[in-house]
FIBASE-348951 format. One record per residue (C-alpha): residue number from 1; x, y, z. Coordinates in steps of 0.5 Angstrom, whole numbers, always signed. Layout:
// residues N
 num     u     v     w
 NUM     X     Y     Z
...
END
This chain:
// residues 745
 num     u     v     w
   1   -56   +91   +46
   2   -51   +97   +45
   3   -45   +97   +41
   4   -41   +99   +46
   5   -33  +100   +45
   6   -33   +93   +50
   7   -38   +89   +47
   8   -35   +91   +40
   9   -29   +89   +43
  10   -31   +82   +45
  11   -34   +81   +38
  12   -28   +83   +34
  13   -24   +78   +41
  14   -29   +72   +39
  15   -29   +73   +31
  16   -20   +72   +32
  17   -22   +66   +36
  18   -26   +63   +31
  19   -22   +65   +25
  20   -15   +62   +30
  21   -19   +56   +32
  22   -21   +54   +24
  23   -14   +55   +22
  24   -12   +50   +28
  25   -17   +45   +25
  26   -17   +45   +18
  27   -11   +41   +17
  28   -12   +37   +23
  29   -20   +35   +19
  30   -17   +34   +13
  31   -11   +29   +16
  32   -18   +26   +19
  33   -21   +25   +13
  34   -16   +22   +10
  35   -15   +16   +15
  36   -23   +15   +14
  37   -23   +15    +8
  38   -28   +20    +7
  39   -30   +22    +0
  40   -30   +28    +1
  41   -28   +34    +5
  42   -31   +40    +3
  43   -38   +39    +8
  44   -34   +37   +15
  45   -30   +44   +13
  46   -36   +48   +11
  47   -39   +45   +18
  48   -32   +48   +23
  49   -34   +55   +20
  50   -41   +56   +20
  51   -41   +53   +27
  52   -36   +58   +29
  53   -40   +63   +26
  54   -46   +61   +30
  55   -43   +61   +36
  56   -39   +69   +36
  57   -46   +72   +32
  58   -53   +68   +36
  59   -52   +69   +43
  60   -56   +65   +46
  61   -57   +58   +47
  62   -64   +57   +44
  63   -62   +60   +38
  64   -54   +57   +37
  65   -56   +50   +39
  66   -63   +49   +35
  67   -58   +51   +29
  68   -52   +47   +31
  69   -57   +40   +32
  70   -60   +41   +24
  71   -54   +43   +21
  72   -50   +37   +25
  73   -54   +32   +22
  74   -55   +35   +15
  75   -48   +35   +15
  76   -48   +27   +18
  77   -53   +26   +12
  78   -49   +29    +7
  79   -43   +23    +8
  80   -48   +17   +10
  81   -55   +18    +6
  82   -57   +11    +7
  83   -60   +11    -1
  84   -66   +16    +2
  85   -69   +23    +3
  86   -66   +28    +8
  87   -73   +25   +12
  88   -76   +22   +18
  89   -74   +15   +15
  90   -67   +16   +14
  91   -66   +20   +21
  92   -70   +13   +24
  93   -65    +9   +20
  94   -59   +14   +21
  95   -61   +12   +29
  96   -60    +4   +28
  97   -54    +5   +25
  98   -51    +9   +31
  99   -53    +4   +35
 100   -52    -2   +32
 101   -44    +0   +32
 102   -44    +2   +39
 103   -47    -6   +41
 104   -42    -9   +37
 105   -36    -6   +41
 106   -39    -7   +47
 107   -39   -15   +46
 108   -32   -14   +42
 109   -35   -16   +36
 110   -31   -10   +33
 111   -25    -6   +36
 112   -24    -1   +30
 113   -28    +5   +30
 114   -33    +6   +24
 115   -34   +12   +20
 116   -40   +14   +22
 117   -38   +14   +30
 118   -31   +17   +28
 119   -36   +22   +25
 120   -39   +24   +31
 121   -34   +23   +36
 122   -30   +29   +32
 123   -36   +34   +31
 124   -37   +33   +38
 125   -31   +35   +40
 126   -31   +41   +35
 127   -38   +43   +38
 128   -34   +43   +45
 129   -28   +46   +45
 130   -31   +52   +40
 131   -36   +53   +45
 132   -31   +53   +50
 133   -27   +57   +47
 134   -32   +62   +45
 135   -37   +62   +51
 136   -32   +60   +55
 137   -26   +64   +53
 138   -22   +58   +55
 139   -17   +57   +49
 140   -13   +50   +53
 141   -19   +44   +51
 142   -18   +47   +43
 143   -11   +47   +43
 144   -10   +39   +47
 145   -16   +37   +44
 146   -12   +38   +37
 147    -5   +36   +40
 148    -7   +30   +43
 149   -10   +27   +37
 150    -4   +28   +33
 151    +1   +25   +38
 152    -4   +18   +38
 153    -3   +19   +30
 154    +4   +20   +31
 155    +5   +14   +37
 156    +1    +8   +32
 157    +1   +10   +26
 158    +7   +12   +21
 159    +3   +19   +18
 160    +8   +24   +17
 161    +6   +29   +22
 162   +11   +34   +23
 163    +8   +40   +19
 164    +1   +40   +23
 165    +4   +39   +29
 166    +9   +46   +28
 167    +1   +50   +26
 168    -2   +46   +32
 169    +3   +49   +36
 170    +3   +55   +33
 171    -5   +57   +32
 172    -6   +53   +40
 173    +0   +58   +42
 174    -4   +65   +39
 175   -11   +62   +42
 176    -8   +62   +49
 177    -5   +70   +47
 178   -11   +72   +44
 179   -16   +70   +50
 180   -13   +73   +56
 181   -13   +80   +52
 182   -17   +84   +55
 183   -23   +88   +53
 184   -23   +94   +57
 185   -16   +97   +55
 186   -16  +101   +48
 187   -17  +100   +42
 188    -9  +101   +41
 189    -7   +96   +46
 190   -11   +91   +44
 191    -9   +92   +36
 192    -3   +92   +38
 193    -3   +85   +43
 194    -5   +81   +36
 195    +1   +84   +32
 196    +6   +82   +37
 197    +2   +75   +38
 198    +2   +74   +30
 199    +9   +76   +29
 200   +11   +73   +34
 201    +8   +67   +31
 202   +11   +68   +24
 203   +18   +68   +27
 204   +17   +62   +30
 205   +13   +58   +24
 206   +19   +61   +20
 207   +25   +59   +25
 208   +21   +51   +24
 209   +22   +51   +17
 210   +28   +53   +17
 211   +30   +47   +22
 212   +27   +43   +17
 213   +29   +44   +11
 214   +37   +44   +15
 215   +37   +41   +21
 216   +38   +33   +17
 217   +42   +30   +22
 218   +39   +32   +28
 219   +32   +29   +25
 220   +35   +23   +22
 221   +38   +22   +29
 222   +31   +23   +32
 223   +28   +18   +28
 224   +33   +13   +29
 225   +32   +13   +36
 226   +24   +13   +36
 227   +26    +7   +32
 228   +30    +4   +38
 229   +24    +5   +43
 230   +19    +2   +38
 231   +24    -4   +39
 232   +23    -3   +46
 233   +16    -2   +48
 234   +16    -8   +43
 235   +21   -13   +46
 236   +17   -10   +53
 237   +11   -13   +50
 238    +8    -6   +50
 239    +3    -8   +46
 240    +1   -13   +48
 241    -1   -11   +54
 242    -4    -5   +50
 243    -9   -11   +46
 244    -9   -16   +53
 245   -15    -9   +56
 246   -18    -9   +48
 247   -23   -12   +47
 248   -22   -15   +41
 249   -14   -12   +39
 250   -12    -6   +36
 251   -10    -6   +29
 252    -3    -9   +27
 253    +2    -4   +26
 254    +7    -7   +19
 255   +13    -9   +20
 256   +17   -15   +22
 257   +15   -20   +27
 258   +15   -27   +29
 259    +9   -28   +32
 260    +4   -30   +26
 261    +0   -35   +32
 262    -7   -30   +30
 263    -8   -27   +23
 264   -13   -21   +21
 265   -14   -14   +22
 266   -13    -8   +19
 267    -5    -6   +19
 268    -3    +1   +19
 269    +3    +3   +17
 270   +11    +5   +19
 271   +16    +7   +13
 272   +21    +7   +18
 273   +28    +5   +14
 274   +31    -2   +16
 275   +36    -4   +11
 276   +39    -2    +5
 277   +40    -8    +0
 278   +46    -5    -5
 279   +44    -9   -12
 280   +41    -6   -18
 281   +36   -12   -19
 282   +29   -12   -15
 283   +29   -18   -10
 284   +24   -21    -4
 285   +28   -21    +3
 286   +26   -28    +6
 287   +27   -27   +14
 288   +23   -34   +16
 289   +19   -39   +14
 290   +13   -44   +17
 291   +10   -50   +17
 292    +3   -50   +20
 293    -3   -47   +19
 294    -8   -48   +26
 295   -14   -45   +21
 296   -12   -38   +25
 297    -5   -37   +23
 298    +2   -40   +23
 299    +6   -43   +29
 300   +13   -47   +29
 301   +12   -53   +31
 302   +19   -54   +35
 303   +26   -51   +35
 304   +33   -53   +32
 305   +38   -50   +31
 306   +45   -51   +27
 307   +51   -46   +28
 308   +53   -43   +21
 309   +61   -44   +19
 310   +62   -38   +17
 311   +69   -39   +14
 312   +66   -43    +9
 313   +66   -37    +5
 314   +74   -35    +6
 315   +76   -41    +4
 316   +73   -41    -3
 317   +77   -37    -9
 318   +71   -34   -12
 319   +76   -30   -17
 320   +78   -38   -20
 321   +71   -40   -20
 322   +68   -42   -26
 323   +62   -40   -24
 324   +60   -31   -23
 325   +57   -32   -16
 326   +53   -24   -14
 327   +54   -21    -9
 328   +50   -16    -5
 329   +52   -12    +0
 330   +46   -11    +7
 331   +47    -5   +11
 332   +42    -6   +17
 333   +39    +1   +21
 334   +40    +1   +28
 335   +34    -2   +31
 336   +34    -8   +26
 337   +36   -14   +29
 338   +34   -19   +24
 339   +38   -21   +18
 340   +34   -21   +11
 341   +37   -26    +5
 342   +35   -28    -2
 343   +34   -33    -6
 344   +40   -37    -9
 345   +43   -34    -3
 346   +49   -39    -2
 347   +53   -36    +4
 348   +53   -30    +9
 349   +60   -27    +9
 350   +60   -20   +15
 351   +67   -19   +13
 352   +71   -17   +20
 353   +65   -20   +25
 354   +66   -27   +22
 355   +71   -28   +27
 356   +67   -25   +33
 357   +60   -27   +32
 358   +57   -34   +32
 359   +51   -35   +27
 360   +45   -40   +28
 361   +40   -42   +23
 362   +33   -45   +26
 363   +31   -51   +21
 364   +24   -52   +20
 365   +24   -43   +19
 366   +31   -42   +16
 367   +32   -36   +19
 368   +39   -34   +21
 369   +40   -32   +28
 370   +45   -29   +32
 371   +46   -34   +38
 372   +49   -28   +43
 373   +43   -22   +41
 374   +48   -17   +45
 375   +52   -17   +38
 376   +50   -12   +34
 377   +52   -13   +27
 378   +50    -6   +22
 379   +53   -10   +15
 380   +54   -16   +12
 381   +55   -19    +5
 382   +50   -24    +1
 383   +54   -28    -4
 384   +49   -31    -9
 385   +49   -36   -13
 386   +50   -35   -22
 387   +43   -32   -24
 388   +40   -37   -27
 389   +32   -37   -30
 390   +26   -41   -26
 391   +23   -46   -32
 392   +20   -52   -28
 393   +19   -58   -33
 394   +12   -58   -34
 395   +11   -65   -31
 396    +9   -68   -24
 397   +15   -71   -23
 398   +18   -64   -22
 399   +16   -65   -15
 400   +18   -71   -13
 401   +24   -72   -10
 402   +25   -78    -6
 403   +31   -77    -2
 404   +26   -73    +2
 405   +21   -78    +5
 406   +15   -78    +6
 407   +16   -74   +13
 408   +17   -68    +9
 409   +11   -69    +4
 410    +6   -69   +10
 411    +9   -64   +13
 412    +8   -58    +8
 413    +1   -61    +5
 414    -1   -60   +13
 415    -9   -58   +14
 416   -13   -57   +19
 417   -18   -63   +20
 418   -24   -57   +21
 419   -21   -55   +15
 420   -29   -52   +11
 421   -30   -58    +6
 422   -31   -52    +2
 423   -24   -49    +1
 424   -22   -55    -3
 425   -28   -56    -7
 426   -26   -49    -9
 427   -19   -51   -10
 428   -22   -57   -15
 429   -25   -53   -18
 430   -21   -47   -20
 431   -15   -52   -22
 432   -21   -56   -27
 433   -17   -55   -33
 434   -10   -55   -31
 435    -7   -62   -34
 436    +0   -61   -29
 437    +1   -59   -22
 438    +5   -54   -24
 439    -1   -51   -29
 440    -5   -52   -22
 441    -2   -47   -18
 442    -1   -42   -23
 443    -8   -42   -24
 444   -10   -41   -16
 445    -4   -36   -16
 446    -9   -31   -22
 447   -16   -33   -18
 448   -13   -30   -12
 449   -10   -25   -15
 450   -16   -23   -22
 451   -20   -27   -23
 452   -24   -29   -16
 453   -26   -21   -15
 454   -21   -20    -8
 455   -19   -13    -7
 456   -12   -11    -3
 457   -14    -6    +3
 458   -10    -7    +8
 459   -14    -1   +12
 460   -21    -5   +12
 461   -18   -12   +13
 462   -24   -16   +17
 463   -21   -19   +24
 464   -24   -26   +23
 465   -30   -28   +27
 466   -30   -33   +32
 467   -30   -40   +31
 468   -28   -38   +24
 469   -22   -41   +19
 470   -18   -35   +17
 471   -18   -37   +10
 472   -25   -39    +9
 473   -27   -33   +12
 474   -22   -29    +7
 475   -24   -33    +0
 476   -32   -33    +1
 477   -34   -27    +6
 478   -29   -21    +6
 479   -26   -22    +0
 480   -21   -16    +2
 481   -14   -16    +5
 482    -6   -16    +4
 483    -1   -20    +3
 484    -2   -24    +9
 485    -9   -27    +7
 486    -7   -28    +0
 487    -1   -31    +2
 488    -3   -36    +7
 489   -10   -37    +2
 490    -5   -40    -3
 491    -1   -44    +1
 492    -8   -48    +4
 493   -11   -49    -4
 494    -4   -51    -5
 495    -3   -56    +0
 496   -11   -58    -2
 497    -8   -61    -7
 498    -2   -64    -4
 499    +3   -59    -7
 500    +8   -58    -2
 501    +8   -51    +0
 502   +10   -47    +6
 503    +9   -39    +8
 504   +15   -35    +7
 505   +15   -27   +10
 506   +20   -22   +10
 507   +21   -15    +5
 508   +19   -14    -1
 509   +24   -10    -5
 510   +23    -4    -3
 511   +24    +3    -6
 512   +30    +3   -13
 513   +34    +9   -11
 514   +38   +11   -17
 515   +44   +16   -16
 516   +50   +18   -19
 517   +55   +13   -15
 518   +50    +6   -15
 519   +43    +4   -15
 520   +40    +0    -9
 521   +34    -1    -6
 522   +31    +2    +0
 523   +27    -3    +5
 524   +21    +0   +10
 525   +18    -3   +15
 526   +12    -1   +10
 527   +15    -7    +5
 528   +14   -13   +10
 529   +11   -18    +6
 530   +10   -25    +6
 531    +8   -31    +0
 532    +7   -37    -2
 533   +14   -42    -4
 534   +12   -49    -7
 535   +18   -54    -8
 536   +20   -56   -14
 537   +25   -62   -14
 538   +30   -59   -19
 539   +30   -53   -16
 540   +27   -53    -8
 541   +23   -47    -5
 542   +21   -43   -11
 543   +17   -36    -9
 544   +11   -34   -12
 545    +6   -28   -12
 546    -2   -28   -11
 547    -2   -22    -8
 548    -6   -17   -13
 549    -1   -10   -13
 550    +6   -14   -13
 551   +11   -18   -18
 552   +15   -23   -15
 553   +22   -22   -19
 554   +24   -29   -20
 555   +18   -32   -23
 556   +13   -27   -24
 557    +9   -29   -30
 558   +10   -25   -35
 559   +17   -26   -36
 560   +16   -33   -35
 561   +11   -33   -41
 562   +19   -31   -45
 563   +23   -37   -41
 564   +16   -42   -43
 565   +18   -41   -50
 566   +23   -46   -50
 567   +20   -52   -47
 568   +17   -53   -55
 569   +14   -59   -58
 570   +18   -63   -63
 571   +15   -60   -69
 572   +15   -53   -66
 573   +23   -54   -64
 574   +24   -56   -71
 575   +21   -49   -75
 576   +25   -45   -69
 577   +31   -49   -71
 578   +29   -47   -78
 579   +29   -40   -78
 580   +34   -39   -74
 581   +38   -43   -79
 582   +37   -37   -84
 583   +38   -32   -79
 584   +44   -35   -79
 585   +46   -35   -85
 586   +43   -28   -86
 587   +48   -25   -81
 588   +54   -29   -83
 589   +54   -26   -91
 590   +53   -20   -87
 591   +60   -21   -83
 592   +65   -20   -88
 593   +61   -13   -89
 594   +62   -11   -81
 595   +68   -13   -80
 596   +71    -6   -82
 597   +67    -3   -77
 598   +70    -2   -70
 599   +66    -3   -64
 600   +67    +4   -62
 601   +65    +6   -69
 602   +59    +1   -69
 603   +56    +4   -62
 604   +57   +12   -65
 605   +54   +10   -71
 606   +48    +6   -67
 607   +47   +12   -62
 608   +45   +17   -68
 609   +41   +13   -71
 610   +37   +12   -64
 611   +35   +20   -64
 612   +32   +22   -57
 613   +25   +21   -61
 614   +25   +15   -63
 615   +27   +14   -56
 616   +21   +18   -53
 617   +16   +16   -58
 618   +11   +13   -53
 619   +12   +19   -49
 620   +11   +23   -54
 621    +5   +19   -57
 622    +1   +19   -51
 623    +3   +27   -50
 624    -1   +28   -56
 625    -7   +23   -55
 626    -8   +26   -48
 627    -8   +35   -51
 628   -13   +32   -57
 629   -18   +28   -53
 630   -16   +35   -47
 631   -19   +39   -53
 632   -24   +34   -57
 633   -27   +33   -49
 634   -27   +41   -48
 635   -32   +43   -54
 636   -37   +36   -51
 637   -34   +34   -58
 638   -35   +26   -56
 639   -36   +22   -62
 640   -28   +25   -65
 641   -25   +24   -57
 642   -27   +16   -57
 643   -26   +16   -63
 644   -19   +17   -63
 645   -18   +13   -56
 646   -20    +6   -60
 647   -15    +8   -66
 648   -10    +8   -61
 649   -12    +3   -57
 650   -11    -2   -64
 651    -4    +0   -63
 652    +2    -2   -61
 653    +5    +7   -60
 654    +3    +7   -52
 655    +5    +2   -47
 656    +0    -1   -42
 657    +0    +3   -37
 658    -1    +9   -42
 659    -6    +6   -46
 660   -10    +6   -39
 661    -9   +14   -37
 662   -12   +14   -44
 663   -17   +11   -42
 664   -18   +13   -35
 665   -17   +21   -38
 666   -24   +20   -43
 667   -27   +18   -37
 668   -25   +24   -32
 669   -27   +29   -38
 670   -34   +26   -38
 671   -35   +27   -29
 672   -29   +30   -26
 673   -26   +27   -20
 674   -28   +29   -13
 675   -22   +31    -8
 676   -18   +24    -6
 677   -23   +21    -8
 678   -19   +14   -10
 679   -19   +10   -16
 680   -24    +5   -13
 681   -28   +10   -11
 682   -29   +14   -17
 683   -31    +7   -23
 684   -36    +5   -18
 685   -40   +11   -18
 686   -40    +9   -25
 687   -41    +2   -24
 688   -47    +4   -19
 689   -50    +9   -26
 690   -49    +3   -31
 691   -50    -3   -26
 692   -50    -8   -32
 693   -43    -6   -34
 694   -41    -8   -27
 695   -37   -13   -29
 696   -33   -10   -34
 697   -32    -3   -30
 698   -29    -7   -24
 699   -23   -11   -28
 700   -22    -4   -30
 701   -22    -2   -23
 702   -16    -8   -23
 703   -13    -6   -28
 704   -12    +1   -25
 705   -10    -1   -18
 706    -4    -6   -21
 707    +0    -1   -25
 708    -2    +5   -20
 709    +2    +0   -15
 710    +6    -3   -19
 711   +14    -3   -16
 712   +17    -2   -22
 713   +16    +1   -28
 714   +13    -2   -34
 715   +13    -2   -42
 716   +11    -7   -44
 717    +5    -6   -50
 718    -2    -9   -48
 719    -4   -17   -49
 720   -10   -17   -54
 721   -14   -19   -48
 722   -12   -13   -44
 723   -13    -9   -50
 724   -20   -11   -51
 725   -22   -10   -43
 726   -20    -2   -45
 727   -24    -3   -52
 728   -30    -5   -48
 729   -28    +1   -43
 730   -30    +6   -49
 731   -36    +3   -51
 732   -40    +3   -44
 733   -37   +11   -45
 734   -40   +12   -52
 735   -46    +8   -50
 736   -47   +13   -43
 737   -46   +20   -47
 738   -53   +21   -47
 739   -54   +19   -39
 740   -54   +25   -33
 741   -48   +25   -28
 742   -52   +27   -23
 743   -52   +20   -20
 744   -44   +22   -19
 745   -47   +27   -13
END
């Protein structure tokens, strides 16, 4: 073939193309990758480069095809091996695994895409519209192909998007420029089209930034009303009709909702703000709550309504009060319609509405309504009760109360009567060495939450097959979930052993924002949540938490462990009682010398011996740990790296999650991290090396996961045991220095 100027022309048009079309796809791939949580992302990009360079550089179809089918199914190897060589066993395997999916969806045994059909599903549209592009000319199929699976992220999923959205845009709209120049003009007028179209492209690119970074309030006011028409479509049963005509239902999206009639299923997330709680103090938001486990989800079994007198509050002289109630201010976003309250919550006061709205509360799921739904209320105000510490009397009798009658007792102990017999055994058995109820429920609360091997996902949540009880399901077959299953899990193992429970849902805290004006907390749809309440005579419904990434505030078990302290025997009550009688007589022999000191005086002096060291000595401390096992680990200097690790492990200078980064750097050093590879991912690589350290390797991975999601931050040094796991991480690191990480491949 001659190298003509209209051949060389063309070829340099193709090669623009490609290079055009690659950057449209780019961030569209790494965005795919990231929500089919692929452990790698290199090979798929690699795979859209080589596959336009075969179709600008080998003309024919008997030489870009052949290429393009080998260099596909080295490319589906490269993320699914099955444990084989690139041979014809793992292509014969390769096939049933294809096909076996395909079957599933069909009879509707599963609705969500695998990743080996997602896979495919994208490298056969990468292999269509590049072919079109590039053979065709036709940039359009590029362009909507991208677009388009980026507004079905946008419309079931809470995926930030805007960026992409702007380079899709803006790649697709060069695309289309580029095709329709032309080959037969000059070479000055076709160098000069591309200059127009990629400045032309910048300008925009650029004016879409700046509209991001200035334009706040129109994006606020977009988002706002995106919100309203989700509540629309919502309130239109929009997606129910849309999981009617799917064969087994679509992923759950979080948020709030009323109908928990079918538990299970992935949830995708929406991060969409619905209320402002202005409080400096962490709190559960309880929406509703209910009665009756079906084996697939909750229902209600009646309706009840009683109006709210909301004037109670206006009569009351909060000021003259011996009590110090709390108050909490709410403020609503404009497309939530519920109203969120708290525990010890004692009344509702919304200010200038309280004359002009008319409040209901339904009795068996204690959520407040308004009774006229055309009513909108943006802000009210939670009066609370004096804060007081949960520490339940440690007796049976804590749950009795016999004004109750038995009508409550059954109603919260209520079970399904095909309820697997293995569900209570397993309830029995957990709580075999628990001598009070009280005892019991703390011990299922820590099984669901470290003991028994479940890991939170809320992405590979398993619909439930049918026939199959949610709960059973959940605690002997997947083993993986979110709140809903750890939650509805505890109240059935609970109720198994007839403690009263019910299941609550609302709002976790949601995100501490900390101004210069007030801290307050930032609730998402994201942050919806439920949990298990038991009820305590003493104290009536108590929220607890076996959900593994999530703290309850009122009871979480730690700050308990200081409350139980109180609750002595006899003997240890009279040794307290004894050391605190010294202490006092030490601090009063000490007054007379402070009694010359003023309070400003005392605080100025106590400020400076609080030197900004000793405030960040823990900081300081792990800094250190981390350059010195950086440096020891540079130089392969092993033996003094883990050394230093276990010395400061023995100690008290870092807190506990510190003490994990530690850990977690030691092993980093060894074999680095493939990019957005998650923690999960990462140890089971290990676990996979050292298969008889298993055990100790998954509590770590635990460990890791629970302070990496952990709503708050903690400073709290490890327990003993804590720290013999991280003891016991070093030691399979120091036994393993002579293995190959190769495996990690």
């Amino acid at each position: 073939m001659s190298l003509t100027k209209e051949y060389l022309l063309t070829l340099f048009k193709k090669m623009c193309l490609a290079a055009v079309n690659t950057a449209l796809f780019i961030p569209i791939l790494q965005l795919f990758i990231q929500l089919n949580d692929f452990s790698f992302s290199r090979p798929l990009l690699m795979y859209v480069i080589f596959l336009q360079l075969i179709l600008v550089f080998l003309p024919k179809w008997y030489l870009w095809l052949p290429v393009q089918l080998a260099s596909s199914l080295y490319l589906i190897y490269l993320y699914f091996p099955f444990q084989r060589s690139f041979d014809r066993s793992w292509f014969q395997l390769f096939l049933s695994e294809f096909l076996r999916p395909i079957f599933q969806m069909v009879s509707g045994e599963i609705t969500i895409l695998p990743n080996l059909l997602s896979l495919l599903l994208i490298m056969s549209l990468l292999s269509v519209t590049s072919y079109a592009l590039l053979k065709r000319f036709n940039p359009y199929l590029s362009f909507f192909t991208g677009l388009g699976y980026l507004l079905i992220l946008q419309v079931f999923t809470t995926t930030d998007l805007f960026d992409i959205v702007i380079s899709t845009l803006l790649f697709g709209l060069l695309l289309i420029g580029i095709a329709r120049i032309t080959v037969t003009g000059s070479w000055r007028n076709t160098f000069l089209s591309l200059l127009l179209l990629s400045g032309g492209g910048l300008l925009f690119t650029r004016v879409s930034l700046w509209g991001v970074d200035h334009l706040t309030k129109q994006q606020e006011w977009t988002v706002s009303q995106a919100d309203v028409y989700h509540e629309t479509l919502e309130a239109h049963d929009f997606y129910k009709w849309i999981d009617r005509y799917s064969p087994g239902g679509v992923s759950s999206r979080s948020g709030f909702s009323e109908n928990d009639a079918n538990l299970g299923g992935p949830l995708t997330q929406r991060y969409n703000t619905v209320f402002t709680a202005h409080t400096s103090e962490p709190h559960y938001w309880l929406i509703e709550s209910k009665e009756v486990y079906t084996g697939k989800g909750w229902e209600t079994p009646y309706q009840n309504y009683s109006p709210v007198d909301l004037s109670i509050y206006e009569s009351f002289d909060a000021e003259n009060s011996p009590t110090d109630m709390r108050e909490i201010d709410i403020e609503l976003s404009e497309s939530f319609s519920y109203i969120p309250y708290t525990h010890d919550t004692i009344f509702l006061d919304f200010a200038e509405y309280n004359g002009e709205i008319e409040l209901l509360l339904e009795r068996p799921t204690q959520q407040y309504i308004l009774e006229d739904p055309e009513n909108i209320v943006d802000a009210y105000t939670l009066i609370l009760t004096p804060s007081r510490e949960f520490n339940p009397d440690l007796t049976e009798a804590t749950f009795v109360n016999e004004n109750l009658g038995d009508n409550f007792y059954n109603t919260y102990t209520q079970l399904p009567v095909d309820l697997p017999e293995r569900v209570s055994e397993l309830a029995h058995s957990i709580t075999v060495n628990a001598a009070t109820p009280y005892e019991q429920i703390r011990a299922i609360e820590q099984y669901l939450k470290e003991d028994g091997g479940f890991r939170y996902s809320t992405s590979e949540a398993a619909y439930i097959p049918k026939g199959r009880d949610y709960v059973d399901h959940f605690l002997f077959d997947s083993k993986v979930g979110y709140c809903d299953n750890y939650s509805t899990a505890m109240v059935v193992l609970c109720r198994a052993l007839g403690i009263p429970t019910r299941w609550a849902k609302g709002f976790n805290s949601g995100e501490k924002i900390t101004s210069e004006e007030e801290t307050y907390y930032e609730v998402t749809n994201a942050n919806a949540h439920s949990w298990p309440e038991v009820y305590f005579a003493d104290y009536g419904w108590v929220p607890f938490e076996p959900t593994p990434p999530f703290d309850q505030p009122l009871t979480d078990e730690t700050a308990l462990e200081e409350d139980l302290e109180d609750t002595l025997v006899p003997e240890e009550q009279e040794q307290e009682e004894a050391v605190e009688s010294n202490e006092e007589s030490t601090e009063s022999s000490q007054d007379t010398v402070s009694e010359s000191i003023s309070p400003d005086e005392e605080n100025a002096e106590v400020t400076e011996k609080e030197s900004w060291f000793s405030k960040n000595t823990g900081k300081i401390v792990a800094l250190v740990v981390f350059i010195a096992v950086s440096l020891t680990g540079v130089f392969r200097r092993w033996t003094i790296s883990i050394w230093l690790v276990k010395k400061v492990l023995s100690t008290d200078l870092l807190s506990y999650p510190q003490q994990l980064m530690v850990v977690d750097k030691l092993f980093q050093l060894k074999k680095k991290p493939r990019f957005n590879q998650t923690i999960r991912q990462y140890y089971e690589q290990w676990m996979q090396m050292i298969p008889e350290k298993a055990g100790i390797v998954l509590i770590f991975i635990q460990m890791m996961e629970e302070v990496t999601y952990a709503l708050s931050e903690d400073t709290k040094a490890a327990s003993p045991q804590q720290k013999a796991y991280l003891l016991d991480m070093v030691s399979i690191l120091e036994s393993s220095q002579q293995l190959s990480i190769d495996k990690f491949e």
